[in-house]
C-alpha positions as CSV (number, residue, x, y, z in Angstrom):
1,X,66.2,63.8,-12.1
2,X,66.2,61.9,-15.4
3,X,69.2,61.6,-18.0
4,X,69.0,61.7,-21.6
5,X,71.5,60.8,-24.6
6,X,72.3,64.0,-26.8
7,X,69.6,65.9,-28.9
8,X,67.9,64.8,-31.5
9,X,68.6,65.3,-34.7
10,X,66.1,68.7,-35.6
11,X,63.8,67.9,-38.8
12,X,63.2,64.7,-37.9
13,X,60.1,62.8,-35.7
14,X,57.8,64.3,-33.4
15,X,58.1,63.7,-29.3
16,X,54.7,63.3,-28.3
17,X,55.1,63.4,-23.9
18,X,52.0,61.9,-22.0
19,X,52.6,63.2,-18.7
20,X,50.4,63.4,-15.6
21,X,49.7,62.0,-12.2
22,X,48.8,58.4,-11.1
23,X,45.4,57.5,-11.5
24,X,45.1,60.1,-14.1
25,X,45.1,57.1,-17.1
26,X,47.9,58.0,-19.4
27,X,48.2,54.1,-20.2
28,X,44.4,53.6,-21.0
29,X,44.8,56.5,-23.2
30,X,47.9,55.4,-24.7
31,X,46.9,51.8,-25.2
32,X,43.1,53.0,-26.9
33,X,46.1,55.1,-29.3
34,X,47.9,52.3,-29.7
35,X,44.4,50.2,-31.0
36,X,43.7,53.1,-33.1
37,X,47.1,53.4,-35.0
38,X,47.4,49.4,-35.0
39,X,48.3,49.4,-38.8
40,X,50.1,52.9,-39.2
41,X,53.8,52.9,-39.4
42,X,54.6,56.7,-38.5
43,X,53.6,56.1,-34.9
44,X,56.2,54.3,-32.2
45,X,54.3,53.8,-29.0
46,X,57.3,53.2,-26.2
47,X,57.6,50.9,-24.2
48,X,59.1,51.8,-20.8
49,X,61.8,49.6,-18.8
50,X,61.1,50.0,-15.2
51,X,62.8,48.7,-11.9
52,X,59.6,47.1,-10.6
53,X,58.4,43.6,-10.9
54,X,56.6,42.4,-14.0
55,X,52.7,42.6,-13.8
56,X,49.8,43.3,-16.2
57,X,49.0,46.9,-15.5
58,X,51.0,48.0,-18.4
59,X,53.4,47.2,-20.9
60,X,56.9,47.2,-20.0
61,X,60.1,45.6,-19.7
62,X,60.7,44.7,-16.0
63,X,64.5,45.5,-15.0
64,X,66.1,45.0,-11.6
65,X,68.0,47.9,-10.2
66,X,71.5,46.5,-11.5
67,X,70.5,46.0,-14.8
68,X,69.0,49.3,-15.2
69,X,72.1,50.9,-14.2
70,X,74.2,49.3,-16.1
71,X,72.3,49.5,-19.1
72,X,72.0,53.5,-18.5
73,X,75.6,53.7,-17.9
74,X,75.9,52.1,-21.4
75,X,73.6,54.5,-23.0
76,X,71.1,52.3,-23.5
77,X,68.3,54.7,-22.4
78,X,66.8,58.1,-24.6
79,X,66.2,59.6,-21.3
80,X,65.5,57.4,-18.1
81,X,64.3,59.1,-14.9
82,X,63.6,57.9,-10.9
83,X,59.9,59.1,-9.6
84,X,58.2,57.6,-6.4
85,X,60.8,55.0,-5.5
86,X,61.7,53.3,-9.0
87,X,63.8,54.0,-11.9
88,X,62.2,54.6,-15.7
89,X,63.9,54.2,-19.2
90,X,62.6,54.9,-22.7
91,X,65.3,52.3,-24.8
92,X,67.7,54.4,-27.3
93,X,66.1,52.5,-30.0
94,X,63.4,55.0,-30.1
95,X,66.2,57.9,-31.4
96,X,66.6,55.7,-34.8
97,X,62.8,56.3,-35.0
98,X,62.5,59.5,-34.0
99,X,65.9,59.9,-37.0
100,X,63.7,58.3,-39.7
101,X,60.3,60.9,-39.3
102,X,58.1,58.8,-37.0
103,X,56.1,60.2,-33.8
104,X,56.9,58.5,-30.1
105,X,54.5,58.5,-27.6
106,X,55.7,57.9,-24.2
107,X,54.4,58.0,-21.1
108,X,56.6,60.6,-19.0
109,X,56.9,62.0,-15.6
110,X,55.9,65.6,-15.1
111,X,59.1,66.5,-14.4
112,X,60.9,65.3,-17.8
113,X,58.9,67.6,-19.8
114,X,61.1,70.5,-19.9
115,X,64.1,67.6,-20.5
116,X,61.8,66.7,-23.7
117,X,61.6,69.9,-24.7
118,X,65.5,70.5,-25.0
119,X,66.2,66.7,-26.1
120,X,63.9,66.7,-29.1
121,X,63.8,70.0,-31.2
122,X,60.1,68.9,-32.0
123,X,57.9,67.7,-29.0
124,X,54.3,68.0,-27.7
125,X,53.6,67.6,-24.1
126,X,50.2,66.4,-23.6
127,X,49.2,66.6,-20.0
128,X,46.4,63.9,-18.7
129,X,44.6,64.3,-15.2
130,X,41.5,64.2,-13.6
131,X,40.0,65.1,-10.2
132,X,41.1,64.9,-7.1
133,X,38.1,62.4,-5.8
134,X,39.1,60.5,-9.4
135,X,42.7,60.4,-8.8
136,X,41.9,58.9,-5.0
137,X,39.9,56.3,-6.6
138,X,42.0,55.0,-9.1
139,X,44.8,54.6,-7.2
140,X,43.0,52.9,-4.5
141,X,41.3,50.1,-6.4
142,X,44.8,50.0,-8.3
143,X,46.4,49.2,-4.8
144,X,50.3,49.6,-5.3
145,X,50.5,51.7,-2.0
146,X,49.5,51.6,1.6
147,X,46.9,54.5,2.6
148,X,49.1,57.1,3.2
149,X,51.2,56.8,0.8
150,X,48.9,57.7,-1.6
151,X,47.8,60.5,0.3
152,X,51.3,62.0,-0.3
153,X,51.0,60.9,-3.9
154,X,47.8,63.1,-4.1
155,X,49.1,65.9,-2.7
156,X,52.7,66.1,-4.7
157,X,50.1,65.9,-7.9
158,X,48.2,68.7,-7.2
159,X,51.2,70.9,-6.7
160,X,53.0,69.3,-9.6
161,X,50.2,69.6,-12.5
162,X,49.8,73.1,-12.2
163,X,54.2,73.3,-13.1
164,X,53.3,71.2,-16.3
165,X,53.7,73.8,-19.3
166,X,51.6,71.0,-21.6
167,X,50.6,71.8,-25.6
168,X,47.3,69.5,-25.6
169,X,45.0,69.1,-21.7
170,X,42.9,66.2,-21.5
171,X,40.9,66.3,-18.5
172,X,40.5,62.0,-18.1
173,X,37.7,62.6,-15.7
174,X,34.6,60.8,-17.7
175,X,34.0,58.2,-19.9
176,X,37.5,56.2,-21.0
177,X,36.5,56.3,-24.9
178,X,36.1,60.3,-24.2
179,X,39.5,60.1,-22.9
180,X,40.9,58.2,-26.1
181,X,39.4,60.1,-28.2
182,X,40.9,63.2,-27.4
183,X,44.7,61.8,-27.4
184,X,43.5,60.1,-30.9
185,X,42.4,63.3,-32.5
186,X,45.6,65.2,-31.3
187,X,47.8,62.8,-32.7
188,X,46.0,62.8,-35.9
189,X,46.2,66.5,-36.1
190,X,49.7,65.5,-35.8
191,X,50.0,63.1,-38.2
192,X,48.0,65.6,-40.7
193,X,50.8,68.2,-41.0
């Protein structure tokens, strides 16, 4: 289970969680947001350290397994978690903005979402999936895993989304811009309180 630094300050930013299974496109949601709010300051799209070698499926900070734990150890991390064989970090940066009013999207695991909830008095979990036969696909032309592997990957998602307690449900099963414009016009509605 993940770890987090002490609760945020209440009255301040908004949490915004993107949780969900692989394949489900929480980063193709999250980077069409980030497009969308290029030029608008009240919005702090994370960016995640992970203990897996640099590639271009996302953006993050690649971090080997020492340096990860030493950095958590030094409270370097707003919360940091392990999930299917690596260890994830939003930086403690992202407190100052949450301090100062802004909203922070990250992408979460499933199973932080009740650790958001306590950590930040003001947070919105907003649970992305998609079929089954979607899911399969996705992951398979992605390619991180043998086969079976992302069998059992499959079948600890189905068990795990219907545990996520989410505020917002985007069902990423069509069109990507569909998708987008879903998590655009809930962090508007955000944005507009």
């Amino acid at each position: 289970m993940g770890r987090a630094a002490p609760v945020a300050q209440p009255g301040a930013g908004i949490f915004v969680a993107v949780a969900g299974p692989s394949g489900a496109g929480k980063d193709s949601l999250i980077a069409g947001a980030r497009q969308a709010f290029a030029e608008d300051g009240r919005i702090v799209f994370a960016r995640r350290v992970i203990t897996r070698p640099a590639d271009t499926s996302e953006p993050y900070e690649s971090a080997t397994p020492l340096a990860f734990r030493l950095r958590a150890e030094s409270g370097g991390f707003a919360l940091w978690w392990s999930a299917n064989g690596l260890q994830y970090g939003l930086p403690a940066s992202l407190l100052d903005d949450f301090a100062c009013g802004r909203v922070i999207v990250a992408n979460v695991s499933r199973d932080m979402t009740p650790m958001v909830r306590s950590r930040f008095p003001r947070a919105l979990i907003v649970h992305v999936t998609a079929s089954p036969e979607t899911l399969a696909a996705r992951l398979e032309r992605r390619g991180r895993e043998p086969a079976d592997q992302r069998q059992d990957r499959l079948a600890r998602a189905l068990l795990k989304d219907q545990a996520v307690e989410a505020d917002v449900r985007i069902e990423n099963d069509g069109a990507l811009v569909d998708g987008i414009d879903a998590f655009v016009a809930a962090l508007r509605s955000l944005l507009a309180r």
